[in-house]
N, C-alpha and C positions, 0 to 999 in steps of 0.2 A: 276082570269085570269091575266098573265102578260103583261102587256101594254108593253114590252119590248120585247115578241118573239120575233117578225121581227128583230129586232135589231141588237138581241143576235147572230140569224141564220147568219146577217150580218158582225159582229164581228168575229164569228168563222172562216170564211170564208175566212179574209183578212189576210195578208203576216201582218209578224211581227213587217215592217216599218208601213204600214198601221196601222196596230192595236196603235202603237207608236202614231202614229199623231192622229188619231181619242181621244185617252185618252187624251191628251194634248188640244185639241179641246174641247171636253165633260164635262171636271173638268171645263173650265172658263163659260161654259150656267150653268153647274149645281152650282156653288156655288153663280153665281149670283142671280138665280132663289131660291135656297134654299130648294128645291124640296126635301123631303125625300127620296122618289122611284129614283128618278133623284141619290140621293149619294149613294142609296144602287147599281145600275146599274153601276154605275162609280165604287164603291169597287171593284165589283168582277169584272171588265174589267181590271182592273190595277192588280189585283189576278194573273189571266188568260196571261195577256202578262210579269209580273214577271218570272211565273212559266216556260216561254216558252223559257227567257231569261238565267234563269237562269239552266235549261236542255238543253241550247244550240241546241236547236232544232227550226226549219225554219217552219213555219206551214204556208204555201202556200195552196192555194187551191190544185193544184197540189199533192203535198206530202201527203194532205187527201186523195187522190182520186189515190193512188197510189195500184195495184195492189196486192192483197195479194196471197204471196206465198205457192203454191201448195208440197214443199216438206215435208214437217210437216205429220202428219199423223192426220186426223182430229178422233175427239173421236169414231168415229162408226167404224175407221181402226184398233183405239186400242185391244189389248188383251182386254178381258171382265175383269180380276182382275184387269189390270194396270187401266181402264179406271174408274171402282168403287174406288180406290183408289185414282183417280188423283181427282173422283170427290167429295168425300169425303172430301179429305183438302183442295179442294175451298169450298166447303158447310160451312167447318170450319172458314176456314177465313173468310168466308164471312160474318158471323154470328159475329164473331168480331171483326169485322171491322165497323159491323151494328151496334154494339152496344157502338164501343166507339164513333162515328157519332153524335148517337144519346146523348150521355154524353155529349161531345161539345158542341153541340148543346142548351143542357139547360145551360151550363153553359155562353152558349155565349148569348140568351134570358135575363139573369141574369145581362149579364154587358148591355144589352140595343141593342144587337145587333139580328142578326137570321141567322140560315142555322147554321152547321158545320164547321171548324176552322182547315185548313190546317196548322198545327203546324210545318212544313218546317225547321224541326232539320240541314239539310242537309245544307241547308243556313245558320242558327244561326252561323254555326262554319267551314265555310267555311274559314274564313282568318284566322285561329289560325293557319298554317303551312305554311303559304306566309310568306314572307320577308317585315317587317316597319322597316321604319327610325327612327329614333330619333324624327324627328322634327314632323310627326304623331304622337308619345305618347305625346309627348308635348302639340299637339294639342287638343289630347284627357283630358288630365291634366288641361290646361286654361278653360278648359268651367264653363261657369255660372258667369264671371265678368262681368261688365257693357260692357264692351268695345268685348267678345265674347260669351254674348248670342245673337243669333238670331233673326229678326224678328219673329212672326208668320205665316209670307209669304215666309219666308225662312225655315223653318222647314223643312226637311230631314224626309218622312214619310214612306219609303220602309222598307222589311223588314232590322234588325238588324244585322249587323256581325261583334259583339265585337271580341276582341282578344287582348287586352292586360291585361284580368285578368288573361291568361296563363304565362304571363313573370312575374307578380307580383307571383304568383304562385311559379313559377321557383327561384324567388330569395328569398322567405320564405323559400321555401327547403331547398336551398344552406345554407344560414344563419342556420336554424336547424343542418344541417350537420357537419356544423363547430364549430356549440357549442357543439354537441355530440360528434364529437373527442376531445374537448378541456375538457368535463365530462368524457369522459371515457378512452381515452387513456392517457390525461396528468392528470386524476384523480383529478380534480380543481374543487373543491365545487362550486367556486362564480358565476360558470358557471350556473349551475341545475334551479333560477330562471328564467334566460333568456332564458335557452331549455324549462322549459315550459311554457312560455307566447308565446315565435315562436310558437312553438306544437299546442298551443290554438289558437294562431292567424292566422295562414298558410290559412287553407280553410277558414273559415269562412270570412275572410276579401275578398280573392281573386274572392268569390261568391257577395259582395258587390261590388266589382270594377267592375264585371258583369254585372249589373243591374245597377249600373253606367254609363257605358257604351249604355244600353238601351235608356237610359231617352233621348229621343229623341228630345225634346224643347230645351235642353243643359241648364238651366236657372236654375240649382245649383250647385254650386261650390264646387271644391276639399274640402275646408275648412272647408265648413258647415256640409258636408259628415262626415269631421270627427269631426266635434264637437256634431252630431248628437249620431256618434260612441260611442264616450266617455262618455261625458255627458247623453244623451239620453238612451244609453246602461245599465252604472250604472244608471240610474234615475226607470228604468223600475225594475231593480233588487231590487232597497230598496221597492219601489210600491209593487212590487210582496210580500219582504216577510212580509210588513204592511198587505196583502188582507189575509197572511198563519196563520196572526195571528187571524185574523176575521174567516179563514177558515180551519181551522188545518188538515194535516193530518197523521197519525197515522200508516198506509200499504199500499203498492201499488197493491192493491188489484182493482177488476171495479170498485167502484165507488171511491177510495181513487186515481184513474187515471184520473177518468173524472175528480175528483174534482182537479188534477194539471193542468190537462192542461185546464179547464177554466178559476184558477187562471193565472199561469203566460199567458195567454194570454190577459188577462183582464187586470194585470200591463204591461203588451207592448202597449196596444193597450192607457191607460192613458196616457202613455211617447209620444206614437204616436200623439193623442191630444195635445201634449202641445208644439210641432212645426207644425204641423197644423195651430194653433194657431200663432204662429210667422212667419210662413212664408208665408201663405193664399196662399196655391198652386193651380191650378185652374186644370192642368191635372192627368189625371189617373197615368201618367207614374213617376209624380212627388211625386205621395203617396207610390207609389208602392218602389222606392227609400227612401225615409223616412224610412220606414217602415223596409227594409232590413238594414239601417243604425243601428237604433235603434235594431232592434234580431240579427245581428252580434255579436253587444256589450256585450250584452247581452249574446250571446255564448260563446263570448273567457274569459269572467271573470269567467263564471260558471266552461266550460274546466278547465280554470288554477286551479279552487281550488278545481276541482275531480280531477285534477293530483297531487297538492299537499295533500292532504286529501291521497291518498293510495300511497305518496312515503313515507308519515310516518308513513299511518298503516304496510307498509309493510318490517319498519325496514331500510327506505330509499335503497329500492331496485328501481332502474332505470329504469332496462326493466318492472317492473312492472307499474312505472308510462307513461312510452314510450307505453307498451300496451294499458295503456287507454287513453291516448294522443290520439293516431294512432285511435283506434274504434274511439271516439269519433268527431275526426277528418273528416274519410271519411263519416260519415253517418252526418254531421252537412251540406252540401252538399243540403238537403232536409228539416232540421229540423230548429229550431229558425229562422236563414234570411230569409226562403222563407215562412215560415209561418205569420211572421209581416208583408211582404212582401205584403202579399196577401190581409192582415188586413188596412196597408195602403194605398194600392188602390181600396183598398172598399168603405173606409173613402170619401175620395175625387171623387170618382165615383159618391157618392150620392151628397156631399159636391156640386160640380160643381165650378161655380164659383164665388158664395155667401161665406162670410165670416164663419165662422164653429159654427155652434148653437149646444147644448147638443143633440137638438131634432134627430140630427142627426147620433147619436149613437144605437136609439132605430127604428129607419126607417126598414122598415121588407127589403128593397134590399141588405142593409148596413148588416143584421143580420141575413140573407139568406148568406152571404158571410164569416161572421165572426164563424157560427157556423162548417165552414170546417175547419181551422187549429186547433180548441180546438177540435173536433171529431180527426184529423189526431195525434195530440198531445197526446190525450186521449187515441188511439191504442197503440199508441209507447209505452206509461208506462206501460200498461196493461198485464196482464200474458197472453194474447189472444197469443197463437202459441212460449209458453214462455217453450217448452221443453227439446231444445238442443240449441244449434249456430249456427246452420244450419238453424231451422226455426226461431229464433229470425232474423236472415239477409234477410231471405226472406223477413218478414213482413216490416223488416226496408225499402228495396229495393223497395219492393210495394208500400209503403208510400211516397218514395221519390217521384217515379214517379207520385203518384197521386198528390203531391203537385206542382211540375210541369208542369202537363198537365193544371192547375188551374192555374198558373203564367204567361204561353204562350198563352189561351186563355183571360189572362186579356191585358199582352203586344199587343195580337190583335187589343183589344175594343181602349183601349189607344192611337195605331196609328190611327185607329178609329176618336176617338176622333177628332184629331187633322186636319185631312181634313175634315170633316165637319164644325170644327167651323172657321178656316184656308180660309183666300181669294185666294189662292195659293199650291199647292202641288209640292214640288220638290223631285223629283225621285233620 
């Protein structure tokens, strides 16, 4: 039974300042209390008047109770086809809608929480076509020195709406662009290096500055970011092909697939350990960042040397090496960053905020999480739906998405996290 009905019926009720002040009210009894029912009531009150804020919509009792209009034709006015058909692709939708619910749903059990996981795309990317200043990226750039990480009591736990991995984005492009007229129209070799390390580097980086952006405690720095990149990146690469030599394999056939993408997930997920290790992060949001640092890295060197790898099988033909730039580019989007991604915030989910034991690489919540990107890894390589490019994109496209649905209900748990263990939540 929920000790909260009353409550809830009371909540829904009230006008949006209302709702405002009561959550403002409710977060200081419930974190002093510590109440678990108490913070799950509080999540989803701060859900609910988000959601209302952010659809700009006034939900008064009034406006509940507001008359619904009679010029519609209701379904029994309909024609009998239009109406089996209207009713049809609600039955459909509704069917999955119910069943990615319920996906959510375990996957959100999984990072410690319950109920379904409003993934609220609409908001993620809300500010990427607003107008920042300067002195905004800026501010986004300083984070994680001594002097502009946040308290705990100051932590910023609403949802997310990065937007400056779009302008890093934007000026990889430009940068690409400019080496490619300088390769191709003033026909200058010395260029072809640098178009493809941009080439490799454009997406894959710009999906870490994302996720950058995310890490909502703000308490890592640009710097570490990138020396997680570099270092971390390559570290995970020699790792991977020490485990190819233990693990060889020979076609990429099903199992010569599962057996890649357990390997290089397994040399990521090492690399991932060994700033864990150095930097003993305590939140979700913090691994999960690691984590896309290190498979960024990871992306853009492998990129760079399957572009060079077919500019000179192909006689150092360009657009050859630019086509696989390009694929490999847009589908990196979903693959390597968001898959470590997800590896290091699994890490740390279980990790908490104990210092990092082995034990806790073999924990069935940590390995309930980790067996998703080497299954999602393992599709990719695999001949499964491997008969044209039309359905090799499909399955890629699929995958992306599922990897992300997986990302977004972890960024959930994450901000999660942080008001519960947080004497304070600021909106």
């Amino acid at each position: 039974m929920d000790a909260f009905a009353d409550l809830r019926t009371k909540f829904d009720n009230m006008t949006t300042e209302q709702k405002e002040q009561f959550c403002t009210n409710f977060k200081r009894i419930a974190h002093s209390s510590n109440n678990e029912q108490q913070m799950q009531f509080l999540d989803d009150c701060i859900l609910k008047y988000e959601s209302i804020i952010n659809q700009g919509e006034q939900h008064s009792v009034t406006a509940i109770q507001e008359p619904i209009s009679h010029n519609a034709a209701e379904p029994s006015q309909l024609p009998p086809e239009n109406y089996a058909e209207k009713n049809s692709t609600s039955s459909g939708t509704s069917i999955l809608k119910s069943r990615f619910n319920s996906l959510t749903s375990k996957l959100n059990e999984m990072a410690g929480g319950s109920g379904s996981v409003d993934l609220r795309l609409r908001d993620l990317f809300s500010s990427v076509l607003k107008k920042h200043t300067r002195a905004e990226s800026d501010e986004i750039f300083i984070a994680g020195t001594v002097h502009t990480t946040p308290d705990e009591s100051d932590i910023v736990v609403s949802w997310p709406k990065p937007w400056l991995f779009s302008r890093v984005l934007l000026a990889l492009l430009a940068t690409f662009a400019l080496l490619y007229i300088c390769s191709i129209q003033f026909q200058n070799p010395n260029m072809l290096p640098g178009l493809m390390f941009i080439g490799a580097l454009a997406m894959p980086f710009s999906v870490l500055i994302f996720i950058f952006e995310t890490n909502a405690p703000r308490n890592i720095s640009i710097f570490e970011v990138i020396k997680m990149f570099f270092v971390g990146g390559v570290s995970s690469l020699v790792l991977t092909l020490l485990l190819f030599e233990i693990f060889p394999v020979a076609d990429l056939d099903y199992i010569g697939a599962v057996t890649v993408g357990f390997v290089e997930e397994l040399g990521k997920l090492l690399a991932i350990v060994i700033f864990v290790r150095i930097l003993n992060p305590r939140y979700i949001l913090n691994g999960m960042l690691i984590g896309a640092a290190i498979g960024a890295g990871f992306a853009v060197f492998e990129t760079a040397g399957y572009g060079f790898r077919f500019l000179v099988m192909s006689g150092f033909n360009i657009d050859m090496m630019i086509d696989v730039l390009f694929l490999r580019a847009w589908s990196s989007i979903g693959a390597h960053v968001v898959w470590a991604a997800i590896t290091g915030a699994a890490l740390v989910l279980v990790k908490g905020r104990n210092p990092f034991q082995m034990k806790n690489i073999i924990a069935p919540r940590f390995l309930s999480f980790f067996v998703i990107p080497v299954l999602l890894h393992a599709i990719w390589n695999s001949p499964l739906l491997a008969g044209n490019m039309t359905t090799i994109y499909f399955k890629m496209i699929f995958l992306i998405i599922a990897a992300w649905v997986v990302i977004l209900v972890l960024l959930n748990a994450g901000l999660k996290q942080i008001r519960k263990t947080g004497p304070g939540v600021s909106e």
